[in-house]
C-alpha positions as CSV (number, residue, x, y, z in Angstrom):
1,X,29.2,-6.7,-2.2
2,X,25.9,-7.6,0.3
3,X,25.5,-11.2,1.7
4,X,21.8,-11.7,1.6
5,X,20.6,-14.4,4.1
6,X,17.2,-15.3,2.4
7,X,14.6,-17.9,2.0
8,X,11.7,-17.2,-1.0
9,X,9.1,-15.5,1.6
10,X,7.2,-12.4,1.6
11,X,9.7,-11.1,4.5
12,X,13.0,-12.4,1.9
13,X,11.3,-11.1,-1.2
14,X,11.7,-7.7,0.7
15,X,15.2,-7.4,0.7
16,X,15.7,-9.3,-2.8
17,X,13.3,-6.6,-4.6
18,X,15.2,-3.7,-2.8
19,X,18.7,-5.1,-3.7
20,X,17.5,-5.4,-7.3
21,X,15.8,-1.9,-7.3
22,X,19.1,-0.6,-6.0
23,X,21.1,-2.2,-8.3
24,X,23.2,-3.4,-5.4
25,X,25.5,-6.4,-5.8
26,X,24.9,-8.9,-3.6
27,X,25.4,-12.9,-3.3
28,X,22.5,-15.2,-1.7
29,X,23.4,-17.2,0.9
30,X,20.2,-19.6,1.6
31,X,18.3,-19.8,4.8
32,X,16.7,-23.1,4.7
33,X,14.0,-22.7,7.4
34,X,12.1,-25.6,7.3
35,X,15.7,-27.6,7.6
36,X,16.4,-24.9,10.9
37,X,19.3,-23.1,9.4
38,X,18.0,-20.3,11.5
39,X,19.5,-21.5,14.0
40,X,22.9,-22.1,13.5
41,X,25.5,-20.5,15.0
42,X,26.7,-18.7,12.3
43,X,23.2,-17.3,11.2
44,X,22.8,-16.5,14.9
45,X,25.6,-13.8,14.9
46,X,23.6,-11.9,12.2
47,X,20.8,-12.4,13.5
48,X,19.8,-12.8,17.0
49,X,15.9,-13.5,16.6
50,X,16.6,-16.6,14.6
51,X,14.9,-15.3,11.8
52,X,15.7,-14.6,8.2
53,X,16.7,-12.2,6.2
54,X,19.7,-10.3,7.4
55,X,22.5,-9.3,5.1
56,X,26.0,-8.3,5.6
57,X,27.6,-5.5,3.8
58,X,30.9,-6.3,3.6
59,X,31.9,-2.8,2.5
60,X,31.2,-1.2,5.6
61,X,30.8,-4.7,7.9
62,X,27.3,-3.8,9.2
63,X,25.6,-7.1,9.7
64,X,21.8,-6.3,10.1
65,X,18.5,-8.2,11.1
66,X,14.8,-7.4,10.8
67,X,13.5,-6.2,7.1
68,X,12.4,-2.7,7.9
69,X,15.9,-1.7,9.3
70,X,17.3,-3.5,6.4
71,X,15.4,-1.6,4.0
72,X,16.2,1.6,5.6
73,X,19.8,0.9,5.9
74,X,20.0,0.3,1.9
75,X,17.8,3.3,0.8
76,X,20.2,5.6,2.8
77,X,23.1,3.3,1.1
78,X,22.0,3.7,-2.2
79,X,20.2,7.3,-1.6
80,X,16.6,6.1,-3.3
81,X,13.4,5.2,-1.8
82,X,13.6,6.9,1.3
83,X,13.4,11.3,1.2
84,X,15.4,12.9,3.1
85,X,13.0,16.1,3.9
86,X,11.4,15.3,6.5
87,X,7.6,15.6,6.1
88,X,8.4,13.3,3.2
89,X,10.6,11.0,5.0
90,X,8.5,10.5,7.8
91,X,5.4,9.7,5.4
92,X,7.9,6.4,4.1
93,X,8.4,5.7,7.9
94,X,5.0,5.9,8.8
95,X,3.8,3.3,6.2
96,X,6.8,1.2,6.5
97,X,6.3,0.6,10.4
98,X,2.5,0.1,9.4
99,X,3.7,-2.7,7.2
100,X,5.8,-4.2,10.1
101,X,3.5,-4.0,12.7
102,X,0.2,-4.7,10.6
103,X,0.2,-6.4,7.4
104,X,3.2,-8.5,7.6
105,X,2.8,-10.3,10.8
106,X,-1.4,-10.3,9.9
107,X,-1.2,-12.3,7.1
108,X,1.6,-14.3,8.7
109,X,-0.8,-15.6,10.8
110,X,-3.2,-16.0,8.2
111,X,-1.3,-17.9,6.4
112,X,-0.8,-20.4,8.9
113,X,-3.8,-20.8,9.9
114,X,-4.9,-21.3,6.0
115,X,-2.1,-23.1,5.1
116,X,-0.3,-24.5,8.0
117,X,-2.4,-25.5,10.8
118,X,-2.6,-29.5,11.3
119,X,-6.4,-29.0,12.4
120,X,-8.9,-26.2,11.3
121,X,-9.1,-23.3,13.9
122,X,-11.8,-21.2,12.5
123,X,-11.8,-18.6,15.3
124,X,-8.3,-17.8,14.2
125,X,-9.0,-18.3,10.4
126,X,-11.6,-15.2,10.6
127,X,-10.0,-13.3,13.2
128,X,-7.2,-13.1,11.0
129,X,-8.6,-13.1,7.6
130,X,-10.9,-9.9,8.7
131,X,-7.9,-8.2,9.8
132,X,-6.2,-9.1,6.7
133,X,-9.0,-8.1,5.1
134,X,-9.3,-4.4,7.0
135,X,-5.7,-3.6,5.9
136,X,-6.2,-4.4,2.4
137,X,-8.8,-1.4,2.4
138,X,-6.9,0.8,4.5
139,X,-4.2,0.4,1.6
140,X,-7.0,1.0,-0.9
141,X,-8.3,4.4,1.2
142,X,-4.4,5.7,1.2
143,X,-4.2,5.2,-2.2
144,X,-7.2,7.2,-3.2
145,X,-5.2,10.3,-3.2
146,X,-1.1,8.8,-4.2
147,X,-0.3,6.9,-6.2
148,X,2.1,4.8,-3.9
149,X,2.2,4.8,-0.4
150,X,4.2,7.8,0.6
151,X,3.5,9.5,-2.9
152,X,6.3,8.6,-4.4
153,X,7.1,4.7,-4.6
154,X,9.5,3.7,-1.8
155,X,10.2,1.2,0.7
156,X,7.0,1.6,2.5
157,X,5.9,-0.3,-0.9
158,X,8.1,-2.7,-1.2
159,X,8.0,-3.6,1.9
160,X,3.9,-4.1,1.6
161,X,3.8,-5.6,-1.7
162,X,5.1,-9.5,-1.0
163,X,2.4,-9.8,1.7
164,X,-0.1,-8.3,-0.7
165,X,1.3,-10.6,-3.4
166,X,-0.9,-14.1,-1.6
167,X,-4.2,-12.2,-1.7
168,X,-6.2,-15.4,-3.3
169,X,-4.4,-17.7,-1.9
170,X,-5.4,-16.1,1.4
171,X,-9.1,-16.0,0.3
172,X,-9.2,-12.5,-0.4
173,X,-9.9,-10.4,-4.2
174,X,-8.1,-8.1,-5.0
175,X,-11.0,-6.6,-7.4
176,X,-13.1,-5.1,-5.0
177,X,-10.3,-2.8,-4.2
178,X,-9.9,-0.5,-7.0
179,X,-7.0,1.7,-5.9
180,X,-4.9,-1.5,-4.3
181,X,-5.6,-3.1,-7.7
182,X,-3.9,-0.7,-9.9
183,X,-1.0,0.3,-7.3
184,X,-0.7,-3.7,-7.4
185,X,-0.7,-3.8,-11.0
186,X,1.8,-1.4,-11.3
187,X,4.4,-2.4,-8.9
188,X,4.2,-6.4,-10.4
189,X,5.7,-4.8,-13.6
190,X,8.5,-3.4,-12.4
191,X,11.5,-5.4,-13.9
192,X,13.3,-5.1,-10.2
193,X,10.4,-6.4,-8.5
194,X,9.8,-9.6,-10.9
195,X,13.2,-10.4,-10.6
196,X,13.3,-10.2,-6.7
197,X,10.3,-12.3,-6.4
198,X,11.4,-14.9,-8.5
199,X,14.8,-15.4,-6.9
200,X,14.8,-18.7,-5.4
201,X,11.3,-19.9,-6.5
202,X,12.7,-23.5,-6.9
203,X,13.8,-23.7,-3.5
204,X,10.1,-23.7,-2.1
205,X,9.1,-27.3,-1.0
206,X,5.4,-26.3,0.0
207,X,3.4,-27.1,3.5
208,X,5.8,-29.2,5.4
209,X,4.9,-32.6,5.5
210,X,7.2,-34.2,8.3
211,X,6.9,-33.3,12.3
212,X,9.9,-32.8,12.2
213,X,10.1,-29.7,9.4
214,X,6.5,-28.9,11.1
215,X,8.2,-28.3,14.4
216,X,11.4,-26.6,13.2
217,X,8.9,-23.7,11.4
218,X,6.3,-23.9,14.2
219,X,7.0,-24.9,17.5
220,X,10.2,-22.4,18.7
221,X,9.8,-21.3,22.3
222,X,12.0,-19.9,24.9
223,X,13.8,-23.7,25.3
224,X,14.7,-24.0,21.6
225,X,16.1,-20.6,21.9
226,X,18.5,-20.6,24.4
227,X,19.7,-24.5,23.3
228,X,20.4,-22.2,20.2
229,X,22.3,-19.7,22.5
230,X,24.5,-22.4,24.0
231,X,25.5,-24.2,20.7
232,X,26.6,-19.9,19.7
233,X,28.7,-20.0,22.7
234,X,30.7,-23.6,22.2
């Protein structure tokens, strides 16, 4: 059995459509972020970055952080989604650590700026919607000649597909991108994929309303984090 630590967020949907895809069983502990369950002590021993998800595997008692090395960790559990020849292997890596360091924290920040941001920054909003934009058709270019990311799917695609999933509501269209369109398409229908997205959907609250939830998502600095620290080490 896995513990998932998860919120419903393209980062949580992640793990959840991997766990499903592996037929893994795991139970879901929620990670209410806007309430700052991040930050609890016991979160904080999984993972040290305050953020969520991180899962437990109580079979071997690995406790891991960050989504890439999660996703890695269960492909090589489960022995699917991740080659082990190494011109293959090394294609998954290659688009998986493009997700991580590209996509994913790019329309992060595109989403706040859209949806979070007390006051329009429109500097930001473009910066960050071109760039959002720019990796949508690098997608689109790769998958000219594959029909998934590394070929064959993988985690390099389900690690893309949840920040690919918010495309309108970050004031992009998917149609102009013919290739992304029908690798999109395709990967929605997957049964293990629907059902990974879905999990938690009624948990979602929306934009945070109060200061106080505002500040909990938005405002962590070094102070917050070593007050978070301390309370580990009482």
């Amino acid at each position: 059995m896995i513990d998932l630590y998860y919120w419903p967020t393209p980062n949580g949907h992640k793990i959840s459509i991997m766990l499903e895809e592996c037929e893994l069983e795991y139970n879901v502990i929620p990670v209410d972020i806007g309430a700052g369950d991040q930050f609890k002590p016991k979160f904080l021993r999984i993972s040290p970055n305050n953020r969520m998800p991180a899962i437990v595997d109580n079979e071997t008692g690995e406790s891991i952080f960050e989504g890439g090395a999660i996703l890695i960790y269960l492909a090589e559990k489960c022995g699917r989604f991740l080659p082990t020849e190494q011109h293959n292997r090394m294609q998954v890596l290659q688009w998986l650590f493009w997700q991580a360091g590209g996509l994913g924290p790019m329309a992060g920040q595109l989403s706040h700026f859209v949806n979070y941001a007390r006051e329009p920054v429109p500097y930001a909003q473009d910066r960050y919607a071109n760039e959002y934009d720019r990796l949508l058709a690098v997608m689109d270019i790769r998958l000219r000649d594959c029909e998934f990311l590394a070929g064959e799917y993988s985690i390099a695609d389900i690690a893309s597909f949840p920040w690919v999933v918010p495309y309108r509501r970050l004031g992009n269209d998917l149609d102009k991108f013919e290739n992304l369109r029908r690798w999109f398409d395709a990967i929605k229908e997957r049964p293990a994929v629907r059902t990974g997205v879905d999990l938690g959907k009624a948990w979602k609250t929306g934009v945070p309303k109060s200061d106080e939830v505002h500040a909990t998502m938005f405002n962590q600095n070094s102070e917050t984090v070593m007050q978070a620290a301390e309370a580990l080490e009482d």
